[in-house]
N, C-alpha and C positions, 0 to 999 in steps of 0.2 A: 600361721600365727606369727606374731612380730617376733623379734628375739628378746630374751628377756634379759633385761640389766642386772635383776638379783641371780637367775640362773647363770650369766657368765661371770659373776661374783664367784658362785658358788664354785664355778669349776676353778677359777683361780685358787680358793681356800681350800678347794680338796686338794689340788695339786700338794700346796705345802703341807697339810697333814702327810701327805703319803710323803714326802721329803725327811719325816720326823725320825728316821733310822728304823721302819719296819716295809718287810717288804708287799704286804697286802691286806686289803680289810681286814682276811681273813681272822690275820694275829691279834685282831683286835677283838673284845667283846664287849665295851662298853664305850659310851659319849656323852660327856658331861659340859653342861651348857652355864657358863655365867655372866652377868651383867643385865641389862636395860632393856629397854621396849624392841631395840631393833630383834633381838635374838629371844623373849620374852613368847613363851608357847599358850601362857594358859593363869598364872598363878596367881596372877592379881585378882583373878575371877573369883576367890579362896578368900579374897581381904577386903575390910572396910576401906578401899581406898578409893578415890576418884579420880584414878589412871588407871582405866578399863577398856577393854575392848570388847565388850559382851554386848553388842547389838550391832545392826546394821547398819553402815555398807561393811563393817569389817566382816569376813569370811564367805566375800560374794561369790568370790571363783575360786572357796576351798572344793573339795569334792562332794562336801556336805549342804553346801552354800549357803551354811549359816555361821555365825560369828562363834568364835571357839579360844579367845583369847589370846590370840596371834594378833600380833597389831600389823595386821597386812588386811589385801583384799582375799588372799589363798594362803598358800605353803609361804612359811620362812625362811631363812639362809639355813636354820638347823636343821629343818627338813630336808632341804635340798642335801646338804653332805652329807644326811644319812641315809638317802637314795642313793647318791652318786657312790658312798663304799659299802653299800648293799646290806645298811645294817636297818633296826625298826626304827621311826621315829621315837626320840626321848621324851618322856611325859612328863609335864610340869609334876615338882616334885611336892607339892600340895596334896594333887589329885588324891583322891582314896583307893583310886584303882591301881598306882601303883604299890605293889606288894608279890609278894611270890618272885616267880621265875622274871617276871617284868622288871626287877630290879637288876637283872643279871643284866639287861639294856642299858642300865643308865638312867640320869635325871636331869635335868632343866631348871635349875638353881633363878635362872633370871626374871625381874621383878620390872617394870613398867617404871618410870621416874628416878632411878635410883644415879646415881654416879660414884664414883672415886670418893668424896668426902659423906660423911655419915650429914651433913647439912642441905646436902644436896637435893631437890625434890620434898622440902621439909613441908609444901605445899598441897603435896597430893596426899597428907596423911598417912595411913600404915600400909608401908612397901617395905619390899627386903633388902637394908641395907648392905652392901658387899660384904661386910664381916659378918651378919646374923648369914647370909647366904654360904660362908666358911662353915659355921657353928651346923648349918643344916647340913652341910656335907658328911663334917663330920659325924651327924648321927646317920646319917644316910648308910654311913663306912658300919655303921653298931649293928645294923638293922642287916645290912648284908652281908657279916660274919658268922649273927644268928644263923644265916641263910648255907651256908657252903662255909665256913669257917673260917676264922681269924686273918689262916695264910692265905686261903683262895683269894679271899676279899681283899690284904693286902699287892695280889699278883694282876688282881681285875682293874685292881685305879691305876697300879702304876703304868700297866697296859694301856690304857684309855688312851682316847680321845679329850683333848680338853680345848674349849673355846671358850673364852672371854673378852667379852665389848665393853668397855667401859672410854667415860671420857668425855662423850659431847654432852651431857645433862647439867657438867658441872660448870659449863660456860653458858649456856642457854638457859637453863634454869638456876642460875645460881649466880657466878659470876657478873654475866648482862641481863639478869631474870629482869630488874627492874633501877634505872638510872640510880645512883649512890647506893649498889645493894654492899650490904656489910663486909663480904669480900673484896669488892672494886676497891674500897675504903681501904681496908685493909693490906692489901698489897697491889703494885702496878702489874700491869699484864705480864713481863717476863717473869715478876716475883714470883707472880699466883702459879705459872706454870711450871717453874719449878718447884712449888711446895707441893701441886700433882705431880710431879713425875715421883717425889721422894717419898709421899702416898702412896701411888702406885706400885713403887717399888716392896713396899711392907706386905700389899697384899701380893704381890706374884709369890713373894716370899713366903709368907702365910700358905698359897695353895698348895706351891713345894713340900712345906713341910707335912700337908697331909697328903703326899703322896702322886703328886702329878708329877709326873713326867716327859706327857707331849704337848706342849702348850702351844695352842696357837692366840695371837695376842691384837688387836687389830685395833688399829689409830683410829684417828676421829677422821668422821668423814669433811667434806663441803660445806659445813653445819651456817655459813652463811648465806646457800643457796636451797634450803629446806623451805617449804610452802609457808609455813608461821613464819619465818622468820623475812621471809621475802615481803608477805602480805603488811607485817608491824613496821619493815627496815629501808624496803625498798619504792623508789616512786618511779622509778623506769625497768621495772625486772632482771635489775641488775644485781646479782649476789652482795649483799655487807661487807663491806671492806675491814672491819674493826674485826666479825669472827671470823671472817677469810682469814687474817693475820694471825688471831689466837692458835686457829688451826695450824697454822704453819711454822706458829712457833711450838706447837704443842710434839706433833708428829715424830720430828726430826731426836727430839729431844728422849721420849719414849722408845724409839731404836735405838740408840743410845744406851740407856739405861738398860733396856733386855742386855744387847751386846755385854754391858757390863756384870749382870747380872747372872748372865752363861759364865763367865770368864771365872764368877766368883766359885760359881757351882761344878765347876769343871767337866760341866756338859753342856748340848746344845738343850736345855729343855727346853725352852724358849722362844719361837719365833716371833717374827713381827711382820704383819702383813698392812700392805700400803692402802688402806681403802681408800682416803683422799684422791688417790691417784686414778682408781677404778670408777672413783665418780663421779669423776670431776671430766673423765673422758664421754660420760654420758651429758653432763651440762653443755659443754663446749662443742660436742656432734653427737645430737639426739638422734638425727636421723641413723645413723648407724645404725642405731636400737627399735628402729622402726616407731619411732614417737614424733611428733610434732614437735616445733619452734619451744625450747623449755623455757626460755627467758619472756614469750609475751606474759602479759597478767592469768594472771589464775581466774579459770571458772569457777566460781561456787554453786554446786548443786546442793548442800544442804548448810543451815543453818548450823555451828560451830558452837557447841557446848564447851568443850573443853578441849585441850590442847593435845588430846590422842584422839579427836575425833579425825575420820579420813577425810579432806579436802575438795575431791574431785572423782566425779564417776568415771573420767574419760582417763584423770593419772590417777589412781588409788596408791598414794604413797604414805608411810610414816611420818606423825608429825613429833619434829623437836620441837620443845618450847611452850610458853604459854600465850595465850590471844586471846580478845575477848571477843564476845559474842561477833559473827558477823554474819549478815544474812544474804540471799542471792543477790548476784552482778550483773 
């Protein structure tokens, strides 16, 4: 089997969890997942909204080989890290099945469409905004006190695992969703990305305060080298140069701000993981990865509903952004 680009992600992100000041899964009993479609298990399936994953080709090479709300063809990045430190997968925190001892696992906060500003994704209807995602945690913490008591429940979060994606929805979808969108208007590109970084900053602060302590925090990826954005942006398979740039103004800026944001807290709660860089070594030598030329045009095996549909039987990737209909090539 080829190697897989999300699985050597994964082991990079495990590495830094485990870097978080504990010395093995073991210490660990729970993993708490928030942000967007890429890290997104399940929950949108629970909502009126039209950023879904509940039909085919998504969940073609899960083990069940049906669509499960994973905006993948299989397993997601949060799967993956909670094989690699040998904990269960986290279940979207909608599900009705978690309850019981299954909350002693953890939950999966993350929503399909969503970004950094509450404006963000205002297209796909009812998703879970990053702060209603807090507000659910927080009942989450009410729900697991009932469970094992007040202190337990406060010794299990602060123990956690915590990942958070947030970032590319708010340029893709928002920012350059559509030529003079109210944002662009609004402020020029370095403005916008620093009014996210200073966003940003309120919710990592926000998570703190209900009790994370190991955060892992991860940039925005290549988001001008994503299948949507290639197919609306691109006429030689060439990545965007305009969100190549956002990205890299956005990146730098969000280390940054964690760095500052540790300093403030007088601990590392904090990290920041370069995905940009992880994925941008799969654009630039696909073969590595055992993949084909990523830069020619894209095949289209199915007709494109909406902007999470998956692109390509042969690459089954996540799509940012929105596009419209587009039928076989």
């Amino acid at each position: 089997m080829a190697s897989s680009l999300v699985f050597d992600c994964c082991i990079v992100v495990t590495s830094l969890f485990m870097s978080l000041n504990f010395s093995s899964a073991q210490s660990t009993r729970a993993f708490f997942v928030f942000g967007d479609s890429l890290v997104d298990s399940g929950n949108n399936d629970f909502l009126a909204t039209t950023a879904r994953a509940d039909a085919p080709p998504y969940g073609i090479d899960f083990p069940t080989h049906k669509p499960t709300g994973r905006f993948s063809n299989g397993l997601n990045i949060p799967d993956l890290i909670s094989e690699q430190l040998g904990l269960e997968p986290t279940m979207p925190y909608l599900s009705p099945l978690l309850i019981g001892e299954k909350l002693l696992v953890g939950a999966n906060f993350a929503s399909a469409g969503i970004g950094i500003l509450n404006d963000t994704g205002f297209q796909f209807l009812h998703i879970i905004h990053i702060y209603k995602q807090m507000k659910l945690f927080a009942h989450y913490q009410q729900r697991l006190s009932a469970h094992i008591g007040e202190e337990g429940a406060r010794i299990l979060v602060n123990k956690a695992l915590i990942l958070i994606t947030l970032g590319g929805n708010d340029f893709v979808n928002n920012y350059y969703l559509v030529p003079y969108s109210a944002r662009s208007r609004q402020f020029s590109l370095p403005d916008y990305v620093k009014y996210l970084i200073s966003e940003y900053r309120q919710v990592l602060r926000r998570l703190y305060d209900l009790g994370g302590r190991r955060v892992l925090v991860t940039g925005t990826g290549p988001i001008g080298c994503v299948p949507a954005e290639l197919a609306m942006r691109s006429r030689n398979g060439e990545c965007d140069t305009e969100l190549q740039r956002a990205a890299s103004l956005y990146n730098p800026q969000l280390a940054e701000m964690i760095k500052g944001l540790n300093q403030e807290i007088g601990a590392d709660v904090f990290i920041a993981a370069n995905a940009y860089q992880m994925h941008m070594d799969f654009v630039t030598n696909p073969q590595a990865f055992g993949t084909l030329l990523w830069a020619r045009p894209v095949q289209w095996d199915w007709t494109m509903h909406s902007p999470f549909e998956l692109v390509s039987k042969s690459r089954p990737i996540c799509v940012l952004g929105s596009i419209s209909p587009i039928g076989e090539s």
